[in-house]
C-alpha positions in Angstrom: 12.7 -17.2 4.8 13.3 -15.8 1.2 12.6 -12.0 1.5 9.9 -10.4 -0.4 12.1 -7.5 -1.2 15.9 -7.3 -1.7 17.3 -4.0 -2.6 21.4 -4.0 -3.1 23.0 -0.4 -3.9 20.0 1.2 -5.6 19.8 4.2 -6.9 18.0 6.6 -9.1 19.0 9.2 -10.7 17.0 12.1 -13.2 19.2 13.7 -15.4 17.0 17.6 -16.1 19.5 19.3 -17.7 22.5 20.6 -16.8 21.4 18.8 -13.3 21.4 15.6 -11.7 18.9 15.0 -8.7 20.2 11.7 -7.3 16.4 10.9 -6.1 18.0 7.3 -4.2 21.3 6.7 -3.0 22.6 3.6 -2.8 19.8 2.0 -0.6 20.1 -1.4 0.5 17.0 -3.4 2.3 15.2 -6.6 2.8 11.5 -6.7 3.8 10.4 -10.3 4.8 6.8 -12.2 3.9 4.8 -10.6 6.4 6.0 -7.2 7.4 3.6 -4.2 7.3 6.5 -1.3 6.7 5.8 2.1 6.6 8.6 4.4 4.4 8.9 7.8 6.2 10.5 10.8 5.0 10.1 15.1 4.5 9.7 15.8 1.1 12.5 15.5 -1.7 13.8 12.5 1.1 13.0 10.0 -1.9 10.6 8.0 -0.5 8.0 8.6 -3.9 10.6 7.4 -6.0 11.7 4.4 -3.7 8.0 3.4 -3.5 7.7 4.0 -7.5 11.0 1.5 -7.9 9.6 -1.4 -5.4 6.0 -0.9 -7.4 7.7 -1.5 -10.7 6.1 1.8 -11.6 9.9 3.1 -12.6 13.8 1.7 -13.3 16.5 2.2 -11.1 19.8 4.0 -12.8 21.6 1.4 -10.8 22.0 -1.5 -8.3 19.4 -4.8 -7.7 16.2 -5.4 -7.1 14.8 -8.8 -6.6 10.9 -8.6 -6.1 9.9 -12.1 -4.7 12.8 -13.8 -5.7 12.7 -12.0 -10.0 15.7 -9.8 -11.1 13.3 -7.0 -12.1 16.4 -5.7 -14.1 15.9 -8.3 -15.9 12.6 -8.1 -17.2 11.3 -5.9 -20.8 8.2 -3.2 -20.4 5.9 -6.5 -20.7 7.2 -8.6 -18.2 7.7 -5.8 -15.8 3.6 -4.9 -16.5 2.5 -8.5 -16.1 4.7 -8.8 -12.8 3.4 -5.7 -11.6 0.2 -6.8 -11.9 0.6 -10.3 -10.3 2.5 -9.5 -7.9 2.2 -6.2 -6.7 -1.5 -4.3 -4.9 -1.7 -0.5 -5.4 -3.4 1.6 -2.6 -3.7 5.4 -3.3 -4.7 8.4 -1.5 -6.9 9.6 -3.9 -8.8 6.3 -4.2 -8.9 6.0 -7.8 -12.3 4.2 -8.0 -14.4 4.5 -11.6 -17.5 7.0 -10.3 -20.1 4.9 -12.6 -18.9 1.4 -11.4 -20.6 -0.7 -8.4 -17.9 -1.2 -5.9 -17.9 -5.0 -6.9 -17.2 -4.0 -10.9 -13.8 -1.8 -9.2 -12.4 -4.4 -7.9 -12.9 -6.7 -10.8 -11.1 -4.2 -12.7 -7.2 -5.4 -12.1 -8.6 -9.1 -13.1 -10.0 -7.9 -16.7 -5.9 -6.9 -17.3 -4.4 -10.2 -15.8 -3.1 -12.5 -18.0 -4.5 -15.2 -16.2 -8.0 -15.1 -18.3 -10.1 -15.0 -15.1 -13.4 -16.1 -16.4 -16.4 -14.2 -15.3 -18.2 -15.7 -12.7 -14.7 -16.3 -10.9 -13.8 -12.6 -11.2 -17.6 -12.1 -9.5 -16.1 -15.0 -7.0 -12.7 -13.7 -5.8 -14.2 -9.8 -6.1 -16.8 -10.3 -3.7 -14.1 -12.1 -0.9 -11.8 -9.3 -1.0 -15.1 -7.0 -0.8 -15.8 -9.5 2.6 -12.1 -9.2 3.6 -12.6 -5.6 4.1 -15.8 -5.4 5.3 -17.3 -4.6 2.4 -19.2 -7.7 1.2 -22.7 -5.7 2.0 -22.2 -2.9 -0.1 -21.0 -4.4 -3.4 -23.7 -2.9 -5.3 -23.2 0.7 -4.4 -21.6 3.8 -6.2 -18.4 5.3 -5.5 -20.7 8.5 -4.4 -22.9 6.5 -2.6 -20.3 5.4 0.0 -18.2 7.2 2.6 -14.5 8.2 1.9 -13.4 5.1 4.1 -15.6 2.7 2.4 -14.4 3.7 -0.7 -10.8 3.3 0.7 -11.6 0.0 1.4 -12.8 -0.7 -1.8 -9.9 0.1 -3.6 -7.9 -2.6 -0.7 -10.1 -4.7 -2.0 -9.9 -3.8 -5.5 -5.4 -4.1 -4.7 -6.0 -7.7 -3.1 -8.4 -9.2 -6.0 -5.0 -11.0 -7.7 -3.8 -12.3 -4.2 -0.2 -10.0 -5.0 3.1 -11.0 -3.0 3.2 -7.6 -1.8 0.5 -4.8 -1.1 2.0 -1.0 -1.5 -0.4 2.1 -0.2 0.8 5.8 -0.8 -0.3 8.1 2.1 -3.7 5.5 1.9 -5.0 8.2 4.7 -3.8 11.3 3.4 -7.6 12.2 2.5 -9.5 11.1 5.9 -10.3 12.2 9.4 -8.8 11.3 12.3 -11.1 8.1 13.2 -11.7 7.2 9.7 -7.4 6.6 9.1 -7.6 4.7 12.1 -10.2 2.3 10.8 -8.4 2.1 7.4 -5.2 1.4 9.8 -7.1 -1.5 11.4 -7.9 -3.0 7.8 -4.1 -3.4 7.3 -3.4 -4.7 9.9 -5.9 -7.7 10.3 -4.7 -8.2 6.7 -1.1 -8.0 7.3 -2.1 -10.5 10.6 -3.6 -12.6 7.6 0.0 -12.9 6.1 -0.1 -9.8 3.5 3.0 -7.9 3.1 2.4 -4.1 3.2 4.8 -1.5 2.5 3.3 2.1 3.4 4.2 5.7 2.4 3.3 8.5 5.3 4.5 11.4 6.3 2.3 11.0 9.7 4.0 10.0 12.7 1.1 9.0 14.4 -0.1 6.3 11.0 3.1 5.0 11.4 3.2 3.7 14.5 0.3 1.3 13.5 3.1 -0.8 11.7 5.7 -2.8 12.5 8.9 -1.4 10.9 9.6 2.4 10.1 12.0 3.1 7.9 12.8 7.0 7.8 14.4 8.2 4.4 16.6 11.4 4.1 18.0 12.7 0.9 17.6 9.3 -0.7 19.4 7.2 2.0 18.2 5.4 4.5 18.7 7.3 8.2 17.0 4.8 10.4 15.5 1.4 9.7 13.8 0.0 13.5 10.9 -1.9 14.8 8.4 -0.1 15.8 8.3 0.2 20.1 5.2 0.8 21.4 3.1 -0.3 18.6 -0.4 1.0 18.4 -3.6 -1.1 17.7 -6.5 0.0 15.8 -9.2 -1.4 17.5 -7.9 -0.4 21.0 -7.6 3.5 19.5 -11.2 3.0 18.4 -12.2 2.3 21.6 -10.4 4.9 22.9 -11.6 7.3 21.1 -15.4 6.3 21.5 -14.7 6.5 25.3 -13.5 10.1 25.0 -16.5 11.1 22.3 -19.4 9.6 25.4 -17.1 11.5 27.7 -17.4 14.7 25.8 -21.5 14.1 25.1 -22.0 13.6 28.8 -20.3 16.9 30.1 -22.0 19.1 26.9 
């Protein structure tokens, strides 16, 4: 199995004046079709600027990265644009959704840039399944401010699946929720990543991590520990949990 993600000896390094912060060291990984990764690390460990390389959003100083078989180092500001949006699904913590735009015409949005010349009735098509995927399908119609901060998570999944990418990156994608909320979010990942989507995740929260499989802890742009996750936790049993604790709680107040 070819990997999705082959890092050899990268690094990155901003020159700000008379200084040199050497951001990534020398990293060297493979992340397989399939994985659901989460990149750990306090901050200044690198792992923004590791997750900026992988996303195509930057250049490494050095080393090779070979996204789904492509030399990136290869490829001019076009290319890299066109691969990153083929290939690649952004997730952020901040949502990034357009406030006047149904949640179906957000997630149309990354098709209207694809080079692919989705006609419109197909970009209607493939929006509304990744609305379905997430469990969305029913609220395709509504405002960004008429939906909860998970739903609107979920749109922008859907709105990072719409171009079926190789590879589906999230940045602290429960930074801004509550407790039960991130673990619902959690539980959309992984019945995607079940589906066969590869997901690489940026948290700083031990307990969001252990909803992957793989944790890969990053300290002063190298990597410290790269292991499979243990005692892996499961969304929909922590849900249940958690309701079970809530009845317990009403039944006592």
């Amino acid at each position: 199995m070819n990997p999705v993600i082959k890092l050899e000896g990268l690094r990155k390094t901003y020159h700000t004046g008379e200084v040199d912060v050497h951001a990534v060291q020398g990293i060297s990984l493979e992340i397989l079709p399939g994985e659901f990764v989460a990149i750990m690390g306090a901050s200044g460990s690198g792992k923004s600027t590791l997750m900026n390389l992988i996303g195509c959003l930057d250049r490494p100083t050095s080393g090779r990265f070979d996204l789904d078989g492509i030399d990136i180092s290869t490829l001019d500001r076009s290319a890299l644009a066109d691969i990153r949006n083929r290939k690649i699904g952004f997730v952020f913590q901040g949502f990034n959704l357009l406030s006047r735009t149904s949640a179906l015409e957000n997630v149309e949005m990354p098709m209207l840039y694809s080079h692919q010349h989705v006609h419109a009735p197909e970009q209607r098509r493939r929006a509304l399944e990744s609305l379905e995927l997430v469990g969305l399908g029913q609220r395709s119609d509504h405002y960004p401010n008429q939906l909860s901060g998970g739903q609107q998570q979920r749109v922008a999944i859907a709105r990072a699946l719409v171009n079926k990418p190789s590879l589906l990156l999230a940045d602290e994608p429960t930074g801004n929720l509550d407790s039960q909320t991130s673990i619902e979010i959690m539980g959309v990942f992984q019945k995607l990543n079940d589906q066969g989507i590869t997901i690489i995740m940026v948290t700083h929260e031990l307990d969001i991590a252990r909803y992957t499989k793989r944790n890969i802890v990053l300290r002063d742009g190298r990597v410290v520990t790269d292991e499979f996750v243990p005692r892996r936790l499961h969304a929909e049993a922590e849900l249940h949990r958690l309701q079970e604790a809530q009845q317990a709680i009403n039944l006592t107040a």
